[in-house]
C-alpha positions in Angstrom: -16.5 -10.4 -12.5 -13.1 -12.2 -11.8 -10.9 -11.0 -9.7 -7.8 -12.4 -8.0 -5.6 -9.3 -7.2 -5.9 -9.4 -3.4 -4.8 -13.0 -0.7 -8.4 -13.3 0.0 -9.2 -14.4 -3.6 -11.9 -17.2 -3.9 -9.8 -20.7 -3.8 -7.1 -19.1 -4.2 -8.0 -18.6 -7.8 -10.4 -15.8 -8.5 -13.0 -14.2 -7.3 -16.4 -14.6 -9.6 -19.3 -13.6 -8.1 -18.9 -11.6 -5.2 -15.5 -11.0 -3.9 -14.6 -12.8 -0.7 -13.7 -8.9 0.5 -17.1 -7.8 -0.1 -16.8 -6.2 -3.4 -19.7 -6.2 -5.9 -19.7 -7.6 -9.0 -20.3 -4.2 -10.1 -17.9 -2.5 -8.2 -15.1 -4.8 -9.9 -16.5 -4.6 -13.6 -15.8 -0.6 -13.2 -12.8 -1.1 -11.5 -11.8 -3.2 -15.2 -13.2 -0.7 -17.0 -11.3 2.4 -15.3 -7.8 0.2 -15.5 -8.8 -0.5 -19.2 -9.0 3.2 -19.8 -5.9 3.9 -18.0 -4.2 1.9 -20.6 -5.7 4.2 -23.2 -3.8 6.9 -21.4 -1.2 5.3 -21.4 -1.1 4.2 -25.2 -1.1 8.2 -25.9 1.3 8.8 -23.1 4.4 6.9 -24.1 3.4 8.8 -27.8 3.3 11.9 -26.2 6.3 11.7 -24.1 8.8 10.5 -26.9 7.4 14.2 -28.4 7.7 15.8 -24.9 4.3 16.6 -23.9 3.7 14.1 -21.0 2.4 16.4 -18.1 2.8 15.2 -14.6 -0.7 15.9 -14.3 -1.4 12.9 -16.7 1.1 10.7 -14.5 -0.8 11.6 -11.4 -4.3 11.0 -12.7 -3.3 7.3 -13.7 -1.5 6.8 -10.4 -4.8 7.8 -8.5 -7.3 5.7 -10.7 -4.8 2.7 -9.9 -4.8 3.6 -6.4 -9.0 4.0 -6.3 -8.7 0.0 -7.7 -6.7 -1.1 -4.6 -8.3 -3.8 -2.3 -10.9 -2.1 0.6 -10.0 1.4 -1.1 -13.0 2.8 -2.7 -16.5 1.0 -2.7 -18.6 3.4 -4.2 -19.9 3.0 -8.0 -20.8 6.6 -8.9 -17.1 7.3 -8.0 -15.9 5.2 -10.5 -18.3 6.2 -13.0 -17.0 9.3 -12.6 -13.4 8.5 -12.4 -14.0 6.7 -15.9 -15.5 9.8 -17.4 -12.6 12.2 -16.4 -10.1 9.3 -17.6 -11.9 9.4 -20.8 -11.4 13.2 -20.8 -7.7 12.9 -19.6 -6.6 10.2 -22.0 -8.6 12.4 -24.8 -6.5 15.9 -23.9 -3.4 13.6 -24.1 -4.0 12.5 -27.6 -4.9 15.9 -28.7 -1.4 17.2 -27.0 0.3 14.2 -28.8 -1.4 14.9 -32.4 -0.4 18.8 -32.2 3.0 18.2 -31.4 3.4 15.3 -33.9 1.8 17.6 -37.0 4.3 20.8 -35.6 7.3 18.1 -36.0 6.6 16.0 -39.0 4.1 18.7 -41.1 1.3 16.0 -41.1 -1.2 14.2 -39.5 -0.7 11.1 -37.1 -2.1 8.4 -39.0 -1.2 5.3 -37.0 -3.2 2.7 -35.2 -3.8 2.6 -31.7 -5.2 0.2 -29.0 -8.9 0.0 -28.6 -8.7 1.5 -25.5 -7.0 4.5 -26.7 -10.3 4.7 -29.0 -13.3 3.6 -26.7 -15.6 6.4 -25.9 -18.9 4.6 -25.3 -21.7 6.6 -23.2 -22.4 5.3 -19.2 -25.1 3.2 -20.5 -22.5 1.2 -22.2 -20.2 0.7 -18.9 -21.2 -2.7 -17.9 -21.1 -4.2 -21.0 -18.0 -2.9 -21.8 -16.3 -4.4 -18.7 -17.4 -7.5 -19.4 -15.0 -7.4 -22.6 -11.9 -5.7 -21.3 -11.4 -7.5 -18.2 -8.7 -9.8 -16.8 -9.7 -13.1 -18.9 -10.0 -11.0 -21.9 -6.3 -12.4 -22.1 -6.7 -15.8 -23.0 -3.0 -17.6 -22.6 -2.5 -18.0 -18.5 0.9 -17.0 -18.6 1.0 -14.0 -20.2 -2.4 -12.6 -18.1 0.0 -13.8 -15.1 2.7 -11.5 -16.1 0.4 -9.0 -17.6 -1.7 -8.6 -14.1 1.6 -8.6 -12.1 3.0 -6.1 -13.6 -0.8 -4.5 -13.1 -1.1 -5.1 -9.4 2.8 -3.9 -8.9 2.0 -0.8 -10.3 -1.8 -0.1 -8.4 1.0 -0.8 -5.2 3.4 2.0 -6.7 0.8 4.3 -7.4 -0.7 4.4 -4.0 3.2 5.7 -2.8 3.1 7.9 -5.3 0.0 9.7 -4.6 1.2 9.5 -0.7 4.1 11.8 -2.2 2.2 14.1 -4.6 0.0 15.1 -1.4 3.2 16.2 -0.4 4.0 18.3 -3.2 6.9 15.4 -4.1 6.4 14.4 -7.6 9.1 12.7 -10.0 8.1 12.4 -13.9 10.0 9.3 -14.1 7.7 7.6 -12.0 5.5 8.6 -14.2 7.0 7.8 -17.2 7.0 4.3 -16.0 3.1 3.8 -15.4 2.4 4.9 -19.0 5.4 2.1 -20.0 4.1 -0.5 -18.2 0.4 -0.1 -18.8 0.9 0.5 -22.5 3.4 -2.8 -22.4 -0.4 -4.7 -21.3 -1.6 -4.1 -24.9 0.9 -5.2 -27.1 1.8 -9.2 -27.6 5.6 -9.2 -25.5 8.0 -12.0 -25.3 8.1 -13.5 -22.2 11.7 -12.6 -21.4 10.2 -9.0 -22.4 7.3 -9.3 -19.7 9.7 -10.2 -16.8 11.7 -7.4 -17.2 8.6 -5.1 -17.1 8.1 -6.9 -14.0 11.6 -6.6 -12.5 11.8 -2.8 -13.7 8.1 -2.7 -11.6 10.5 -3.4 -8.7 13.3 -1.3 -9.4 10.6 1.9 -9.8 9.1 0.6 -6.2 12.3 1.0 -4.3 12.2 4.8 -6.6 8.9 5.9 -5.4 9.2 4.7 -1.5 12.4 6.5 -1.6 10.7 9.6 -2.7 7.9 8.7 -0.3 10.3 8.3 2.8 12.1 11.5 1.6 8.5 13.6 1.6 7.5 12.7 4.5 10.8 13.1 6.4 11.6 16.5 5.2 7.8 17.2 6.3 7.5 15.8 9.5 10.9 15.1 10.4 13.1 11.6 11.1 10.7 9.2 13.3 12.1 8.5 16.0 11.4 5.9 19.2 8.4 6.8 20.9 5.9 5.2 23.2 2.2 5.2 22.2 -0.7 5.0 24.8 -3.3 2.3 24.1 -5.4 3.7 26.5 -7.9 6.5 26.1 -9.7 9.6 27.7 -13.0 10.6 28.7 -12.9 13.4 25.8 -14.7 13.4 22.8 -12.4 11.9 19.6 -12.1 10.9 16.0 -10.1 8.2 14.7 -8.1 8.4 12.0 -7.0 5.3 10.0 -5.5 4.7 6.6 -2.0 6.2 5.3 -2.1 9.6 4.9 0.1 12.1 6.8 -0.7 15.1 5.1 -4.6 14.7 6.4 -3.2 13.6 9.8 -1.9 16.9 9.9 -4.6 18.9 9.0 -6.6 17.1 11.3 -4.8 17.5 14.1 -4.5 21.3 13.6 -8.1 21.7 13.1 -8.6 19.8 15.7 -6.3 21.7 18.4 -8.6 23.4 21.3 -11.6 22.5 20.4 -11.4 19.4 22.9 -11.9 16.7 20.3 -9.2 14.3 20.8 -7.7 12.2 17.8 -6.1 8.7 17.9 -5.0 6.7 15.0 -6.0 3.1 13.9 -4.2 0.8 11.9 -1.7 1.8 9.8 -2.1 5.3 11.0 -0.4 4.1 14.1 3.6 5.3 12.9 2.2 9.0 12.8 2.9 9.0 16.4 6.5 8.1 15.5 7.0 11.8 13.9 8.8 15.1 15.5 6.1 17.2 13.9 3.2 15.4 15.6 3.8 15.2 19.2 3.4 18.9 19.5 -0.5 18.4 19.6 -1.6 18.1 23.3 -4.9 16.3 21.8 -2.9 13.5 19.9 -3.8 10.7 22.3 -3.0 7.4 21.3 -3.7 4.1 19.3 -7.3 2.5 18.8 -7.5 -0.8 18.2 -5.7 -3.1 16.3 -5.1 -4.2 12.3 -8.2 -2.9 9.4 -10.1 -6.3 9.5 -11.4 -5.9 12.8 -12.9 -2.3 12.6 -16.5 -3.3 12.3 -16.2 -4.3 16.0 -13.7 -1.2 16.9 -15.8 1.0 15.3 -18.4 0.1 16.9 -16.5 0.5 20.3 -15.0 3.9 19.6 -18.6 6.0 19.8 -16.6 8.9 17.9 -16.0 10.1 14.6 -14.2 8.2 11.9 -12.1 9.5 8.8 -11.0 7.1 6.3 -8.4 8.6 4.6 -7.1 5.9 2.3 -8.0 1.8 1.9 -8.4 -0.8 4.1 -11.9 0.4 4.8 -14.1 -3.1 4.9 -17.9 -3.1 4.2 -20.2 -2.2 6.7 -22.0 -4.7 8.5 -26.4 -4.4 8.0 -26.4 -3.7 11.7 -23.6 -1.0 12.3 -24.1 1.8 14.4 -21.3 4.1 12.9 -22.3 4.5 9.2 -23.6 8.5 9.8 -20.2 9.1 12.0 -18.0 7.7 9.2 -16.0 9.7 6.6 -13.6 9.5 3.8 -11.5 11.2 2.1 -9.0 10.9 -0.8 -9.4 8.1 -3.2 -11.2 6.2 -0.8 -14.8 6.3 -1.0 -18.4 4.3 0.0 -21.8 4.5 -0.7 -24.1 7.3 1.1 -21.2 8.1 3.3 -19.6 11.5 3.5 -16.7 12.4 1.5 -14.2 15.4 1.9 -13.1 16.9 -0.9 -10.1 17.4 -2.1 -8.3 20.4 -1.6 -8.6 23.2 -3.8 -6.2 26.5 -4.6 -3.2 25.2 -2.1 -5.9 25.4 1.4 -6.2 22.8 3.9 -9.0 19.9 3.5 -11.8 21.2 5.5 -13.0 18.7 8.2 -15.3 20.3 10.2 -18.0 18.0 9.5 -15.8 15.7 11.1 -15.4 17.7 14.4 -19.0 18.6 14.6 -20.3 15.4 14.6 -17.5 14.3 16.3 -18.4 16.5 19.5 -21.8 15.2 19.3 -20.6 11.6 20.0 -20.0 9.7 23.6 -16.3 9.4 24.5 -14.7 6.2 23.4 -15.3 3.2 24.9 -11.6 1.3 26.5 -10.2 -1.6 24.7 -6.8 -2.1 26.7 -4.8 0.2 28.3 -0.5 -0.2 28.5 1.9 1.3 25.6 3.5 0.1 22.5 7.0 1.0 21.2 7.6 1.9 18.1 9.9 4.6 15.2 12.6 1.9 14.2 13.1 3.5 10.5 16.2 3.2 9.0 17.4 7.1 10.2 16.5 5.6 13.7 18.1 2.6 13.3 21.4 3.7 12.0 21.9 5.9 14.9 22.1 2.8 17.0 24.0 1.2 14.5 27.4 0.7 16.4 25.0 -1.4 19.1 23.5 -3.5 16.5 26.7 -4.8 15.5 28.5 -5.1 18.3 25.5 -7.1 19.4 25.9 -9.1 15.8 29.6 -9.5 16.6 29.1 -10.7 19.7 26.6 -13.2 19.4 24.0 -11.4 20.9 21.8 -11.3 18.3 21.7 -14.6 16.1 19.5 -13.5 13.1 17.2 -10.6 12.2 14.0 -11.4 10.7 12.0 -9.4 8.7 7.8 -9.8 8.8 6.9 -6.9 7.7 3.8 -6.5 4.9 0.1 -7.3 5.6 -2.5 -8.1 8.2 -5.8 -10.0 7.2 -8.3 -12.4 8.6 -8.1 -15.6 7.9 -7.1 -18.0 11.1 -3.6 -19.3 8.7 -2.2 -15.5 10.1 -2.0 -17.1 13.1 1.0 -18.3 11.6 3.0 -15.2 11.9 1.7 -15.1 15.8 3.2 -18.1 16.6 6.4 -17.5 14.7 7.1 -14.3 16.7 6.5 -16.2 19.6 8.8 -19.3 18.5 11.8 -17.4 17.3 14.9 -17.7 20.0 15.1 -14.6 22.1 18.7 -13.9 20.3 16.5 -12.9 17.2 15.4 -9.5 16.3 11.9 -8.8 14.0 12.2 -6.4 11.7 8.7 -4.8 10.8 6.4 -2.6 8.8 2.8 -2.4 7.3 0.3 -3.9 9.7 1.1 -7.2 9.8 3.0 -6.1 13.2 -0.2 -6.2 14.7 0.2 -9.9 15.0 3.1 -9.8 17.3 3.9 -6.0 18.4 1.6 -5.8 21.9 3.4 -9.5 23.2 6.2 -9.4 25.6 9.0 -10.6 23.5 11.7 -8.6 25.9 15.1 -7.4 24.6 18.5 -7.6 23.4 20.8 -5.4 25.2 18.5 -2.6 25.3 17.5 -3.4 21.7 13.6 -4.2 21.7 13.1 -7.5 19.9 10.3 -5.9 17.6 11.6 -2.9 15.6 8.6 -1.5 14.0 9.7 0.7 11.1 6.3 2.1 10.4 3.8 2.1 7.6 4.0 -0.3 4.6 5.8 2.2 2.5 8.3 2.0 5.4 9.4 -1.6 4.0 11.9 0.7 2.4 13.3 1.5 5.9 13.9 -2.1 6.4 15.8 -2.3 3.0 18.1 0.8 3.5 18.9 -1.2 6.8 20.0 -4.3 5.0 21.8 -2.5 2.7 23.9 -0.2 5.2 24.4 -3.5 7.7 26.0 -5.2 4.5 28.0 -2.4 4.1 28.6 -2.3 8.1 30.0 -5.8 7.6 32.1 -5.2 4.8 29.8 -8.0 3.1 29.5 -7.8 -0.7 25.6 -9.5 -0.6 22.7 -8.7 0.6 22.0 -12.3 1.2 25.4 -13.2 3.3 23.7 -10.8 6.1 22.2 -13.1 9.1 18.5 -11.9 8.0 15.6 -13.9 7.0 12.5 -12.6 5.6 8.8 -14.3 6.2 7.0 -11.8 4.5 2.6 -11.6 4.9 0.9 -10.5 2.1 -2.5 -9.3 1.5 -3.0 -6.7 -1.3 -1.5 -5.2 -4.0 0.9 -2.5 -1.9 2.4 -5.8 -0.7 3.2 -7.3 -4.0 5.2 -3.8 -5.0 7.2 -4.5 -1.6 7.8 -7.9 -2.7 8.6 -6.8 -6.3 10.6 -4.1 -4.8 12.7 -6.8 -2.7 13.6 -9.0 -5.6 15.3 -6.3 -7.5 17.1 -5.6 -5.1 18.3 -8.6 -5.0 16.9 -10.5 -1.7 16.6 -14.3 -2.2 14.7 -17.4 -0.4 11.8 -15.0 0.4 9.2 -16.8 2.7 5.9 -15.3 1.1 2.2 -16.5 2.7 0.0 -17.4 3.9 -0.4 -18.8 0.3 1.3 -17.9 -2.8 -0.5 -14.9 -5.3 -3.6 -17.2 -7.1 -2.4 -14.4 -9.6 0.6 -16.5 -10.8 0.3 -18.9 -13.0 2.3 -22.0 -12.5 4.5 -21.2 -14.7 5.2 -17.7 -13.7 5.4 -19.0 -10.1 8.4 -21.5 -11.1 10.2 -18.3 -12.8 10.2 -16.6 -9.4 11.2 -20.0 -7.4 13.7 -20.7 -9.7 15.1 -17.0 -9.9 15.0 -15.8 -6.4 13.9 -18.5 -4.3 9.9 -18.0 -3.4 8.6 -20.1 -1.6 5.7 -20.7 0.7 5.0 -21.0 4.2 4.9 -24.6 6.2 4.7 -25.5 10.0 6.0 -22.6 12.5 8.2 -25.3 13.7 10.1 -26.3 10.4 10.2 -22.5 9.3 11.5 -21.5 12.4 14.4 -24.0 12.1 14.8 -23.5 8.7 15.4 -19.4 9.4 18.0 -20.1 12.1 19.6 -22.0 9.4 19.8 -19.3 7.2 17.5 -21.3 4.5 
């Protein structure tokens, strides 16, 4: 195996034997496999759309076998053994489509040559020697399998919003479009001028698909708004819900209603509380716990039922207790663990397996009691515009800084702690994704009524913080993103991350702070591009950063 996609990577250079997250060797050489078959779809799919027969079906099917591939997502190999087998048969039907128009247009057959993965149709036995060839260091020259895997890891980000959309019934064929672009632009030799702008159009279809992501979910569930969450919990029985899916939060929470099961979110589930269309449910309790990478011992804690519904689900440990009460759903999966299927013929998931076992479980045990604040998206945000400035104009507020992005395990996150805790109390943090779980239980006070942690929501919700930026700017009368008193010290972990950050640079956000290392997936050279460019760099002491923020640098 080698993989470097994730901040955990081995050395901060790749992953070989066993990935520092837990994943197999086998689990990765399928995951290769899957992606390198997902370029086979995509060689037919840019043929097939010049002709006009690209289905969104075919756009939605690559988008969810990039999303299975996502860091702590799906675990289980007969999964992707079968995701590789209906990729096979989807990147087949393509061709086909493509061929039949072609002969209806030009009166012949398509002749022409195509990639070796738009060919490969070896039998299972034939899977793990397969993945051995197609992998990442099956491109030889550093710099272009830099640019080549960024553009890669940008899109398995883009895809995962994109799913988050479909569920919604919120699909755009453009999006699409651009996953069979980009993946087919991995098997042809590219300049490099051609590569980075794959990379920076990566960004520009980011910003697209959380757009249509904030705009699916808002018309669903309706505008978040502030709201106070209980930490603590209740002497009822409960399942927690974690991962990033509103559609099954909903579902859940109606099947749940009067049957005296309670639900509380975990993770980045937390924002759910944030929406109109949520607080309805008398059994919606609360948050559980705190960010993904500490759920063995909060799972453990919680006595209930648990539903995975999308990634950041971390291995179990040999000892765990919760393994029969866990669950997934979605494209997450894991070995000898139940799975809900997806939904069939327009009707709801059915998660009464959930409930069942759910009310033959112990009420949850208490972490910490108190409430957390949170529903700072832009809609939100804008309404208490006039404040904000004012408290700009007057001095009030110095600087906004934005830490949105990712949570992981590794002591360096401290970091972003001790930053949050550094930063004068004339400074506002802007957040989103679960990196806020660093900083968003301290007492950090407030600014005129204006809490000093504005938590925007989810990952996806990085957008939020954008549309902010852009509508302060205009606020201001400023004709630059980057004249706006805000700083961004951005924590990474996996590849949703890396489509904000791509997302950020096109729109044109400079001297990103980006830790706690920089992506082992960029080559030096590829690194300098983005230092030179937009002004990457990488994290130091809290004390110089700190300084250096308030100085606008």
């Amino acid at each position: 195996m080698y993989c470097f996609q994730c901040q955990e990577t081995a050395k901060n250079s790749g992953c070989t034997v066993r990935g520092v997250c837990g994943k197999p060797e086998s689990t990765a050489n399928l995951q290769d496999l899957l992606i390198y078959i997902l370029k086979g779809i995509a060689v037919w799919g840019v043929k097939a759309d010049e002709l006009g027969v690209l289905r969104k079906f075919d756009g939605l099917f690559v988008a969810q076998g990039l999303f299975a591939t996502i860091t702590n997502a799906n675990w289980d190999d007969g999964r992707f053994v079968k995701l590789i087998g209906e990729a096979v048969t989807v990147r087949d039907d393509v061709r086909d489509r493509f061929k039949a128009a072609y002969k209806a247009k030009n009166g012949s057959e398509f002749d022409g040559s195509v990639h070796d993965c738009a060919t490969w149709n070896g039998p299972v036995s034939a899977y793990a020697e397969k993945a051995l060839s197609v992998g990442i260091l099956a491109t030889e020259n550093e710099d272009v399998r830099s640019l080549r895997e960024l553009l890669v890891i940008g899109l398995k980000g883009i895809a995962a919003y994109g799913d988050h959309a479909a569920v919604l019934g919120y699909e755009d064929l453009g999006i699409y479009r651009f996953f069979m672009e980009a993946l087919e632009s991995t098997t042809r030799d590219l300049s490099v001028d051609e590569m980075v702008a794959l990379v920076m159009k990566a960004g520009d279809y980011a910003v697209k698909t959380m757009a249509l992501l904030d705009k699916a979910n808002t018309e669903t569930y309706g505008n978040p708004e502030i709201t106070e969450v209980n930490l603590g919990v209740r002497g009822n029985p409960a399942i927690l819900i974690s991962g990033h899916d509103l559609r099954d939060m909903e579902e859940l929470l109606k099947q749940t209603e009067g049957t005296g099961v309670d639900v509380y979110t975990h993770g980045e589930m937390l924002p759910a509380h944030y929406y109109p269309a949520f607080k309805k449910y008398d059994n919606f309790v609360g948050n559980y716990g705190n960010s993904w990478w500490l759920q063995n011992d909060e799972f453990e804690a919680f006595n209930g039922a648990i539903l995975m519904t999308t990634n950041c689900l971390v291995p179990l440990k040999s000892n765990n207790t919760y393994k029969d009460r866990l669950f997934t759903t979605g494209m997450t999966g894991y070995p000898d663990v139940v799975h809900i299927p997806d939904r069939e013929d327009g009707k709801p998931k059915d998660f009464s397996a959930v409930i069942e076992k759910a009310k033959a479980c112990p009420a949850p045990k208490e972490l910490e009691t108190g409430k957390i604040v949170g529903g700072f998206a832009h809609n939100q945000v804008m309404a208490l515009a006039d404040k904000v400035v004012e408290a700009v104009k007057s001095g009030a507020i110095k600087r906004f800084v934005v830490m949105a992005g990712c949570d992981g395990r590794h002591k360096s996150r401290d970091y972003y702690t001790q930053v949050a805790q550094a930063l004068p109390k004339d400074t506002v943090i802007l957040t989103a994704g679960c990196a806020k779980y660093r900083y968003n239980k301290l007492d950090l006070g407030d600014i005129g009524g204006i809490p000093r942690v504005l938590d925007a929501g989810q990952c996806n919700d990085s957008y939020s913080l954008a549309v902010i930026a852009l509508k302060l700017k205009e606020a201001f009368g400023l004709s630059d993103i980057n004249e706006l008193p805000i700083s961004y010290d951005i924590a990474w972990y996996e590849q949703k991350a890396v489509a904000v950050l791509l997302a950020l640079l096109f729109l044109g956000v400079k001297d990103i702070r980006l830790g706690p290392t920089i992506p082992g997936f960029l080559s030096p050279n590829v690194a300098k591009v983005l230092v030179d460019n937009f002004g990457i760099k990488g994290i130091d002491t809290v004390e110089s950063d700190v300084a250096a923020i308030m100085a606008g640098k």
